[in-house]
C-alpha positions as CSV (number, residue, x, y, z in Angstrom):
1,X,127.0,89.6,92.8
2,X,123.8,90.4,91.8
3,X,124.4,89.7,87.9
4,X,121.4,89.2,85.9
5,X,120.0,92.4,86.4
6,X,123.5,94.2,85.6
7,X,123.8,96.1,88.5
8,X,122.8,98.9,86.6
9,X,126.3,99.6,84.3
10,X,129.2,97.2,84.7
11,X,129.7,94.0,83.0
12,X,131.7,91.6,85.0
13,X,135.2,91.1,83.2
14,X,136.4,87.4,82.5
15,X,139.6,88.2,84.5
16,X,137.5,88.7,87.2
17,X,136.1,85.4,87.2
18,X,139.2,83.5,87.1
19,X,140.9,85.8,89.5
20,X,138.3,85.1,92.0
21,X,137.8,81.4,91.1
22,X,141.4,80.9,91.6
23,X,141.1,82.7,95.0
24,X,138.3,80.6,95.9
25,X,140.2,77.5,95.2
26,X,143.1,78.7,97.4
27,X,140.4,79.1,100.1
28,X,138.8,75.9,100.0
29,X,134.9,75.9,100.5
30,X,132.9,77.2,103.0
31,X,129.5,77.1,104.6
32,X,126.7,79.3,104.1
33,X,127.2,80.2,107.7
34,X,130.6,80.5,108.4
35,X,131.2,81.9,105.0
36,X,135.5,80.9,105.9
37,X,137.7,78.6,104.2
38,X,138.3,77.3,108.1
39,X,141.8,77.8,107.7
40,X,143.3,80.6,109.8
41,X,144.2,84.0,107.7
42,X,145.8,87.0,108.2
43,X,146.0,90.3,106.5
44,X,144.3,93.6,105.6
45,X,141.6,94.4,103.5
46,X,141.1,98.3,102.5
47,X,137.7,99.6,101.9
48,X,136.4,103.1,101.1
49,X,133.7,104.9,99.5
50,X,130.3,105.6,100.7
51,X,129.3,107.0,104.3
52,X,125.9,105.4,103.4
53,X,126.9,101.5,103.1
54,X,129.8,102.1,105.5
55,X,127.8,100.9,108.8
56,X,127.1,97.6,106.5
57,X,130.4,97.0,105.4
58,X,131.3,97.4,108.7
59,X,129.1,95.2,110.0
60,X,130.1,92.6,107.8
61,X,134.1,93.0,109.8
62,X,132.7,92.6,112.5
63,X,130.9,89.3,112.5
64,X,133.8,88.4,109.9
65,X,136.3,89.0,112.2
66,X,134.4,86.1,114.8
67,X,135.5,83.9,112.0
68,X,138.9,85.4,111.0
69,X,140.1,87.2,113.7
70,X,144.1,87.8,112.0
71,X,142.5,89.6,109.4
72,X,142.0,93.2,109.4
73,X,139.3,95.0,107.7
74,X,139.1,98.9,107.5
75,X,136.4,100.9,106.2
76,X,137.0,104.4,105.3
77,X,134.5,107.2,104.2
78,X,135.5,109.6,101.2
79,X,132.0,109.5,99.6
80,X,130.9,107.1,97.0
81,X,133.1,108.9,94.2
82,X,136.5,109.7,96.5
83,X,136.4,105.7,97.0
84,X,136.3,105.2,93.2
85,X,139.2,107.9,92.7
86,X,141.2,105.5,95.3
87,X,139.9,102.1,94.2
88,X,140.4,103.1,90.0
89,X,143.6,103.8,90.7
90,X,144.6,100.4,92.8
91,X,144.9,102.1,96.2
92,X,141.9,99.9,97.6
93,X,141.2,96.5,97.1
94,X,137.4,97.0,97.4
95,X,135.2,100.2,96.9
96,X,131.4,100.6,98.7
97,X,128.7,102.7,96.8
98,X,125.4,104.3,97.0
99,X,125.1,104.4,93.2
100,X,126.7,102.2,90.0
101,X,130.0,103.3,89.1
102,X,129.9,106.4,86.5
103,X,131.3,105.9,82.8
104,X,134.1,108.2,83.7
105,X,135.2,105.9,86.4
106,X,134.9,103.0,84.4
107,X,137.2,104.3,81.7
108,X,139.8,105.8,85.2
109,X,139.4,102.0,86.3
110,X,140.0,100.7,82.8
111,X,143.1,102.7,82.1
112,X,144.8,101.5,85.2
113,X,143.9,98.2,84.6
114,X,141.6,97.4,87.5
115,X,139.0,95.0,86.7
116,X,136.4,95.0,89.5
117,X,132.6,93.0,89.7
118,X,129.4,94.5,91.1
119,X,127.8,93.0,93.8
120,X,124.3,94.0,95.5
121,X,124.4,94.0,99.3
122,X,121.1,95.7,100.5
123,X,118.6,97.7,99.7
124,X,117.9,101.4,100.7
125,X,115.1,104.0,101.1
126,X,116.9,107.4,100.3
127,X,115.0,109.3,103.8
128,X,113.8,112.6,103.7
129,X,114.3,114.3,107.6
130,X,113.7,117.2,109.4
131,X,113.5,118.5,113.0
132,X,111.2,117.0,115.9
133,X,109.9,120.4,116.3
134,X,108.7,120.5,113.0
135,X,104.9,119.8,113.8
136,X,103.8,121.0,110.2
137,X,105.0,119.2,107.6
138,X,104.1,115.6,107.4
139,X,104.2,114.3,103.8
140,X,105.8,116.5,100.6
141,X,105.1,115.6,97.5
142,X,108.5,115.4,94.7
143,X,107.0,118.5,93.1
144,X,107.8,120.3,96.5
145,X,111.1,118.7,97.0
146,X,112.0,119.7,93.3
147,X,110.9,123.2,93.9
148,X,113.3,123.5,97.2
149,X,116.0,121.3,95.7
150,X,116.4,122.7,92.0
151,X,119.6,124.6,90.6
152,X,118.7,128.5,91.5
153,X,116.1,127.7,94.0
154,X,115.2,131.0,96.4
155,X,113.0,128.9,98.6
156,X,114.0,129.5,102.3
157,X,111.1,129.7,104.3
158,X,108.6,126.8,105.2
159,X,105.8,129.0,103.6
160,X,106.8,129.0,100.1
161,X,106.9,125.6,100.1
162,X,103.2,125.5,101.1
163,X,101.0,128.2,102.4
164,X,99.6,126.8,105.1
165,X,103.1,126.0,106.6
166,X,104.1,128.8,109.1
167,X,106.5,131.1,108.8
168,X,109.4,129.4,109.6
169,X,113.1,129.8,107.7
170,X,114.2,126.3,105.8
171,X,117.7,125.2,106.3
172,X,118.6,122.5,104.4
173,X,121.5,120.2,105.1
174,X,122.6,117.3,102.7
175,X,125.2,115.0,100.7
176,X,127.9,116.4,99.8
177,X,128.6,116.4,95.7
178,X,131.1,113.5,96.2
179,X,128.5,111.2,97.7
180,X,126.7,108.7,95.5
181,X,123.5,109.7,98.3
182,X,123.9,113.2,96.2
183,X,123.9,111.7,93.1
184,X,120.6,109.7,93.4
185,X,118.6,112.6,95.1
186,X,119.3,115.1,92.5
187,X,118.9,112.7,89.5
188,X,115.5,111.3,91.0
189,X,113.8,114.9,92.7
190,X,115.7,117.3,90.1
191,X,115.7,115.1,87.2
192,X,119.3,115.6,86.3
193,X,122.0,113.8,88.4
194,X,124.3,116.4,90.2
195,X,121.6,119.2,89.5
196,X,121.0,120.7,93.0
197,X,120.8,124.7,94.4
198,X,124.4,125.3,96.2
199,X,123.7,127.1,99.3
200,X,123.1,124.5,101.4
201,X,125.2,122.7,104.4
202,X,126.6,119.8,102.4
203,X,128.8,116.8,104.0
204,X,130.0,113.4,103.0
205,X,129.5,112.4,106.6
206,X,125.7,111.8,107.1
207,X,126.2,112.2,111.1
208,X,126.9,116.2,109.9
209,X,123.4,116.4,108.4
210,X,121.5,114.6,111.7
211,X,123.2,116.9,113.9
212,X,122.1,120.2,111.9
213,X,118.6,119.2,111.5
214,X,117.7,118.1,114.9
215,X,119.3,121.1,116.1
216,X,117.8,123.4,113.5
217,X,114.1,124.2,113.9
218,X,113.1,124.6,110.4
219,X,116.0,122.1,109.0
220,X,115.4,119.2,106.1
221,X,118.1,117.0,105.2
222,X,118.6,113.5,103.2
223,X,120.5,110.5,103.8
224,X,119.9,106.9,103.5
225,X,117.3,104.7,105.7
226,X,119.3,103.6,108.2
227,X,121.1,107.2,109.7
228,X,117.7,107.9,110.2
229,X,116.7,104.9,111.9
230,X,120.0,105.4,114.4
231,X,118.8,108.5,114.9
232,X,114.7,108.1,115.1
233,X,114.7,110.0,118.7
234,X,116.2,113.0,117.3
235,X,114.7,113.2,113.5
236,X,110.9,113.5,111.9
237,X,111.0,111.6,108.8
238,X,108.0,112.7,106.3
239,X,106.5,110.5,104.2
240,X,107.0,111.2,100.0
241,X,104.1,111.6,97.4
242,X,105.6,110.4,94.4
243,X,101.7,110.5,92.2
244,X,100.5,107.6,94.1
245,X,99.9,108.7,97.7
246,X,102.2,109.7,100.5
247,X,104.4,106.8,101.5
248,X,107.3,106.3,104.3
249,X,110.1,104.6,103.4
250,X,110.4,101.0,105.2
251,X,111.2,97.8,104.7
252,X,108.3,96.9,103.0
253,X,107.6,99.8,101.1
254,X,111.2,99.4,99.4
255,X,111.0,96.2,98.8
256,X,107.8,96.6,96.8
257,X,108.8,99.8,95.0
258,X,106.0,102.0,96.6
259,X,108.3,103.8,98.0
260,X,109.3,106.2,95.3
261,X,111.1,107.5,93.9
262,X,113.6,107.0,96.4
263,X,114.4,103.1,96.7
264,X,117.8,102.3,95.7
265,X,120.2,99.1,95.4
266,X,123.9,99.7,97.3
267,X,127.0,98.5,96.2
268,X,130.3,97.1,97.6
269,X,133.0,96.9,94.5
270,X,135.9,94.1,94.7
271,X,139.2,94.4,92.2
272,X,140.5,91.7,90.2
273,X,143.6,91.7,91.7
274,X,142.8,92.2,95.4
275,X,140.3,88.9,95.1
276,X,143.4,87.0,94.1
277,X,144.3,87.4,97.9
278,X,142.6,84.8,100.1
279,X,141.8,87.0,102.8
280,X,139.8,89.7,100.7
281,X,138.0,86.6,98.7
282,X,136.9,84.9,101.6
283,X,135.5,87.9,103.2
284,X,133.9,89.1,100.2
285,X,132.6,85.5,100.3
286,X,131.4,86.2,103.8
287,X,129.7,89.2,102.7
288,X,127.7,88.0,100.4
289,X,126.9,84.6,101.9
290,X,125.4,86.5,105.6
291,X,124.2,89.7,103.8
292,X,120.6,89.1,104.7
293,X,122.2,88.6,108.7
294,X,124.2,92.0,108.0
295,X,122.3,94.2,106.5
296,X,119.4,93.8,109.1
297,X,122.2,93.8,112.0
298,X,123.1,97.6,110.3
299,X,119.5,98.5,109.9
300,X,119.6,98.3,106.3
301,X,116.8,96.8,103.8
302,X,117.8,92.9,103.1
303,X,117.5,92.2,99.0
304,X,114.1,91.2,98.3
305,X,113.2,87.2,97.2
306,X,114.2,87.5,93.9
307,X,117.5,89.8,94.4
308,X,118.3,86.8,97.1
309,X,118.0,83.7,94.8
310,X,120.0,85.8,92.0
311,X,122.9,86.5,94.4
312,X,122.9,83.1,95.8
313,X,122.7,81.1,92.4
314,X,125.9,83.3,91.4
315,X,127.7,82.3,94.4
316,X,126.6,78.8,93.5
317,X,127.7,78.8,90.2
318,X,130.7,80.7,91.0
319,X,131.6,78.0,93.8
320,X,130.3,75.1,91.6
321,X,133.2,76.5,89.0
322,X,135.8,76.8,91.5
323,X,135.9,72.8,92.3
């Protein structure tokens, strides 16, 4: 619900508003804590979209479901835009991203009538891997990534990338074109979102991309911060140069924007309609309300101060208007 910064495209319909103040209403309140109406409810609540906020939004069903155990929360993975094909189209009643909804989507959403609202649940440090035998390559600078990344790219060997590297064949393993991760990369290294060379491994399913790098010698691959912090005993994450020095990605470094250019905000998208039901309001409710708890729980990047008192006054107000 992070608002006042516009969560990048999307304004928040007025629908949307009353929809979920009338849900909230049906409710009741709720502590910070708790984040329940302490009545008992039942029911499902569909989620899909992005692999990369998936262990978050799961998260978020799990402690949820200490508080509501009848209701049912599943989180499926199609990649940022096969969740806004579902969700724009009313098959999901909330949709999780690694990037704002497109104007494309927008107008799919818009023509089926499904009103949604952005919310801001974490941060993320888009991480740059390769193998734990890879005892060359420490830091690369976005000029280097943009020469292996670009459209046409020939660069398959270590030593093209820089001459003192050995001679050692690059594989490269990444998002797949329906991931939001795939999106960001390309529009922040290549300049152009979707712009990317083609023969590479690519998978919507991050788990895909640790397995072929840790098991490929010469292998680089990209997915967000926290894959690589599940999988820090089997990955060598290098440090970026983006004109100010090579940085790691971190919680700090995210939070203060030295990590660059590949810091990024994630999404979770509700529907109008599906927060008219009090079981997907209250655990949107949840969300939001423990999202510092759940994002550190997944080994995400909690929203910085300021992000933090934006999304709480908007609960605030939003509760305030409820009453």
């Amino acid at each position: 619900m992070n608002i006042s910064t516009s969560l990048r495209r999307a304004k928040a319909p007025l629908a949307l508003t009353a929809a979920v103040m009338l849900a909230a209403s049906a409710c009741g309140g709720g502590d910070a804590d708790s984040g329940g109406s302490g009545d008992e409810l039942s029911g499902t609540v569909k989620v899909d979209g992005s692999s990369t906020v998936a262990p978050l939004t799961s998260a978020a069903s799990e402690f949820y479901a200490e508080e509501q155990s009848k209701v049912r929360v599943t989180v499926a993975t199609s990649g940022t835009g096969g969740g806004f094909k579902k969700f724009c189209v009313g098959e999901t009643d909330i949709s999780n991203a690694s990037r704002p909804i497109k104007d494309e989507e927008i107008k799919t959403c818009a023509d089926n009538d499904v009103k949604y609202e952005q919310f801001s649940v974490a941060n993320d440090g888009l991480s740059v891997v390769v193998s734990k035998d890879n005892d060359w390559a420490d830091c690369l600078t976005v000029e280097q990534l943009k020469k292996i990344w670009e459209p046409g790219s020939k660069v398959n060997n270590w030593n093209q990338v820089d001459s003192k590297f050995p001679d050692e064949p690059l594989k490269l393993f990444g998002a797949g074109t329906d991931s939001g991760t795939f999106d960001y990369f390309t529009d922040a290294i290549n300049g152009e979102e979707g712009a990317s060379r083609t023969d590479y491994s690519g998978s919507e399913d991050d788990n895909v991309t640790v397995t072929g790098v840790s098991g490929t010698k010469g292998g680089m691959g990209y997915f967000g911060f926290s894959y690589y912090e599940e999988n820090a005993a089997k990955l060598k994450l290098l440090q970026i140069d983006g004109g100010d020095g090579c940085v790691a990605p971190s919680v700090e470094t995210v939070q203060d924007g030295t990590y660059k250019p590949l810091s990024r905000q994630l999404f979770i998208y509700p529907s109008a309609k599906a927060l008219a039901r009090p079981e997907v309001v209250d655990f949107v409710e949840y969300y939001v309300e423990n999202n510092k708890k759940i994002a550190e729980d997944s080994k995400f990047i909690p929203l910085n101060a300021a992000q933090e008192k934006e999304l709480q006054a908007a609960l605030d107000k939003l509760k305030e208007s409820a009453k």
